[in-house]
N, C-alpha and C positions, 0 to 999 in steps of 0.2 A: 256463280254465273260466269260465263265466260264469253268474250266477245271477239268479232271478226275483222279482220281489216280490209274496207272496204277503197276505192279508188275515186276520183271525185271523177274522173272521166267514164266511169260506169253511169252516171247520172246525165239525166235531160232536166231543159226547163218544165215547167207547169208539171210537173209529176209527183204526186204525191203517194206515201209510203201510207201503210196500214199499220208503222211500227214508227218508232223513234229513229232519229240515228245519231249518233253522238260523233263527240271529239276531244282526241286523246292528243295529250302534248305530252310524250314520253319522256321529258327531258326534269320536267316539276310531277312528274307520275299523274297527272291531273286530267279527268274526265267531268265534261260536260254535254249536256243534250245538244246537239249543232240543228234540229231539226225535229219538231215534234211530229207525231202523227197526222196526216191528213193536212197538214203544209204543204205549201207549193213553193217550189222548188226557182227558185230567180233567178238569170245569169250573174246578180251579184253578191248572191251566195257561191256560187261555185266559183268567183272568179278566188273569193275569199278563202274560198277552200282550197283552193291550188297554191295561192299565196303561203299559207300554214303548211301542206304538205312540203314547201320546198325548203321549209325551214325547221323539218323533222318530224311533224307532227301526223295525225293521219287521220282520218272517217274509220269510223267503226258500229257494227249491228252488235247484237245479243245471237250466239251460235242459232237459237233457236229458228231464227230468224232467216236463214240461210238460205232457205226454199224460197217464202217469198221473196225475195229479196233479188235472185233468179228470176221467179217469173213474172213481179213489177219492172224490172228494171232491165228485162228481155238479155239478160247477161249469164253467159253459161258457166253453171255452178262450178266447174273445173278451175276456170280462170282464179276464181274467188279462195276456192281448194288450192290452187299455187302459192297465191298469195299470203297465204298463212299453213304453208306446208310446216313450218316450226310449231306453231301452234295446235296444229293438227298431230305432230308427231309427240309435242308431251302429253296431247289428250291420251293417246294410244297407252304412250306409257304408265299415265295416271291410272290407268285401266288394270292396266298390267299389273301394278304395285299391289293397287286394291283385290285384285285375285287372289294377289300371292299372301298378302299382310293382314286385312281385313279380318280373319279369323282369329288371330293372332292376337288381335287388339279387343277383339268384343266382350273376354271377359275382364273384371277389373285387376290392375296392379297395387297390391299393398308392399309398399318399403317397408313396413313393418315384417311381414311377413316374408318378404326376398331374405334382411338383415336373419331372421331366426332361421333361416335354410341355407347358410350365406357355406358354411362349412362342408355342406353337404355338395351344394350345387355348382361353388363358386359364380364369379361374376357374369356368365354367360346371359341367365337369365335377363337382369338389369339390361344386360346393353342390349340387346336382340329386342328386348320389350321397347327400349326406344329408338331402337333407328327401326323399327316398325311403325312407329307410331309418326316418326317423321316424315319417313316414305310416304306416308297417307295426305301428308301437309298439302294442298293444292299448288298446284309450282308458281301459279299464275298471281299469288298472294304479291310476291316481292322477287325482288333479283336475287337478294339475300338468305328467301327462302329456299331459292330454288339452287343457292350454290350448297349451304347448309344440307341440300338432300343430296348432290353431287359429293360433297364429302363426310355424311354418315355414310352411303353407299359402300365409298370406296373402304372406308377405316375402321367401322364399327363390325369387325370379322373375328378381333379377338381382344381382351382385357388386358391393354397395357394400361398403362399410370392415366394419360389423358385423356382414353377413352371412358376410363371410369370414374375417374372424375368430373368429365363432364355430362355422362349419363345419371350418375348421384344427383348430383348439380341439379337438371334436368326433372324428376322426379321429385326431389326434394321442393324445385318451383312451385311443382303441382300441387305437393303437397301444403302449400302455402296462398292458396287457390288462382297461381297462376296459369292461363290457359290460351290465352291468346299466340298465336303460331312465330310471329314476328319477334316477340319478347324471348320465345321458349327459344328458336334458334340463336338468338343474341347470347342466352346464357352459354349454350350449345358451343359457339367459336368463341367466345370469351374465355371461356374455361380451356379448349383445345390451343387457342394462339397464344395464351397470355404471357407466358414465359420464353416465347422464341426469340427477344431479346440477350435470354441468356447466353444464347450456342453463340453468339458474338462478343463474348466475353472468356477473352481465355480463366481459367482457374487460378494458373499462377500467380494474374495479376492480383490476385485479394491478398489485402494485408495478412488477415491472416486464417485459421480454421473457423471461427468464427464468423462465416460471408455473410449471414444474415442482416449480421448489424455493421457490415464495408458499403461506406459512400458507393463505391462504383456498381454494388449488386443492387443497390435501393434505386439504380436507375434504371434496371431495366424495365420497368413498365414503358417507360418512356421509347425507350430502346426498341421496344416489340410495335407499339404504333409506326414508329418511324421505318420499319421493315414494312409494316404493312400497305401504307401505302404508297410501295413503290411493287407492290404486288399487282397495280395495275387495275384491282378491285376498289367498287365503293362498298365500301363496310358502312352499315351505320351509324349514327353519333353512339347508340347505346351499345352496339358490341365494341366501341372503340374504347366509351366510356367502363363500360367493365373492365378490361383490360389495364385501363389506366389507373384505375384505382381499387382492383384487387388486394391490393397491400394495405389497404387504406384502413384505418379502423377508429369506431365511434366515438372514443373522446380526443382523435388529433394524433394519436401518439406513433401512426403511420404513418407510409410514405408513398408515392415519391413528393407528396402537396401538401400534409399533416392536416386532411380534411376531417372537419368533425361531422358527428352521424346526418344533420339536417342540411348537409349539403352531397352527403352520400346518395348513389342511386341502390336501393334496396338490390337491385341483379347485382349490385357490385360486391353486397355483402353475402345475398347467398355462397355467390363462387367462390370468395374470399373462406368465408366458414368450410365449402367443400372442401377445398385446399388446404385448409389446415389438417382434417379429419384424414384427410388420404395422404401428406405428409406425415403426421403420425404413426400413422396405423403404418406406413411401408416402413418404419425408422429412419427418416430423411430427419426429423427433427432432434431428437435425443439419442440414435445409436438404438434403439430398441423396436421390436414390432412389437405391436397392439395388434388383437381382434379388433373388427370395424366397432363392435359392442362398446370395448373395452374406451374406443379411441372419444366416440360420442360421450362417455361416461364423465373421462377428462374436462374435456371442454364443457358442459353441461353444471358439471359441479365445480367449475375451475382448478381441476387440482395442477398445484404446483409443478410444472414439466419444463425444461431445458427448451428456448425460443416457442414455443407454444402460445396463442393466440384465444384469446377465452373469450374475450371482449365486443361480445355480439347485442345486439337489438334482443329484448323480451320477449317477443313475437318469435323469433325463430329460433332462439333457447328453448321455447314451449313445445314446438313445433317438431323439433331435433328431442325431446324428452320422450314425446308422446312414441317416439320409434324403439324406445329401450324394451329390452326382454323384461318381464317383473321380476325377476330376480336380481334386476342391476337398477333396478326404477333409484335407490336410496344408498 
């Protein structure tokens, strides 16, 4: 559903609407009915409404509504079109996306099946199947949403380390029956921000080859929040909360907070798991590549590997098994 912003000065006294009309305080994201149907309309409602508008807030219809809302309220539909020339121009694009993605999305994606073509087709598939599917996301969701589609847009063109990790990420959610749009982008910039802490850490300064387990590498979580929000953007608690506790892992023995699993947010373990899988498998962690097969197989059955992370939730050990070829099931 998508709604219009209307002007408290388009309205008269004793008039009343054959629809609702609400009010929006953009500032707590927070919508209420300001005016039910077949209400009449008081000087001390509207003064009340002008008081809110000057304090950020606005009137607003249901798009549908448009027409009427023109000819109760003897106000030319164009004005109304100005006024949400933004709103009107992501509808267009929403349009647009859906022309182009729509198709793309309507049969289903098996991770299992990407993983056993993975050789053949490399990582294109993966990412292409989700920044389609993002693009579809309605913009009007969140701010968060709609910056999430501004940068799969721009990034999800080819399979570097971040993109694929956080399209796994991404998938791997789903496969975990997460579906909600707000969550899936959180994992989305979790996964893509999480380490931009790092590039502000020279290399030199680690004690030694081993950064993994160097004080000043176990703060960049910390390090990546505090870049972020001087990005100017409000990020959510929960894509910040990802980020911050990426490292984190279920019996405490992570960092940068040594939280144990019942105060972990589960997106924190997804990405954290993706991370380790695509650290391996590129040979970031031991000096060797793994097939993606090969690297799930690791982690799955904990075999013994050089900084390797095994130490996940049941649930998404299960989850992560069910994707093995049968010949690596044991």
């Amino acid at each position: 559903m998508r709604f219009f912003k209307v002007k408290s000065n388009f309205l008269k006294t004793e008039l009343k609407f054959t629809f609702d009309l609400f009010l929006y305080d953009p500032e707590r994201e927070f919508r209420i009915v300001a005016l039910y149907k077949n209400s009449p309309i008081t000087d001390e409602l509207i003064n009340q409404w002008i008081s809110i508008e000057k304090k950020g807030g606005y009137l607003q219809i249901i798009d549908e509504e448009l027409e009427s809302f023109s000819k109760e309220t003897k106000t030319d539909r164009h004005l109304v079109e100005k006024l949400n020339s933004f709103s009107l121009k992501m509808e267009l694009l929403e349009k647009e996306r859906k022309d182009k993605y729509l198709e793309i999305t309507e049969n289903a994606f098996l991770l299992k099946t990407f993983i056993l073509n993975l050789d053949k087709d490399g990582y294109m598939p993966l990412v292409q199947r989700v920044k389609a599917e993002v693009l579809l996301f309605p913009l009007s969701i969140s701010k968060e949403v709609s910056f999430t589609s501004d940068i799969v847009d721009k990034l999800f063109s080819s399979p570097i380390l971040p993109v694929k990790t956080a399209s796994f990420a991404y998938m791997f959610a789903k496969l975990c029956k997460i579906e909600d749009p707000e969550v899936l982008c959180s994992i989305v910039l979790g996964s893509l921000f999480k380490d931009i802490g790092l590039n502000q850490i020279k290399r030199s300064l680690f004690k030694n080859l081993d950064y993994f387990s160097d004080s000043l590498y176990q703060k960049h979580p910390m390090l990546s929040i505090f870049l972020l929000s001087k990005s100017g953007f409000d990020f959510s608690k929960l894509t910040k909360r990802i980020i911050l506790e990426h490292h984190e892992v279920i019996d405490g023995s992570g960092f940068p907070r040594g939280k144990k699993e019942e105060f972990l947010s589960p997106m924190s373990q997804i990405v954290h798991l993706t991370d380790q899988i695509f650290h391996l498998s590129e040979g970031l962690l031991d000096g060797k590549v793994y097939t993606l097969s090969e690297a799930l197989k690791k982690i799955i059955y904990q075999v013994p590997t050089e900084n390797l992370i095994c130490n996940f939730s049941t649930q998404y050990i299960d989850n992560l098994k069910s994707l093995l070829p049968v010949d690596l099931e044991s």
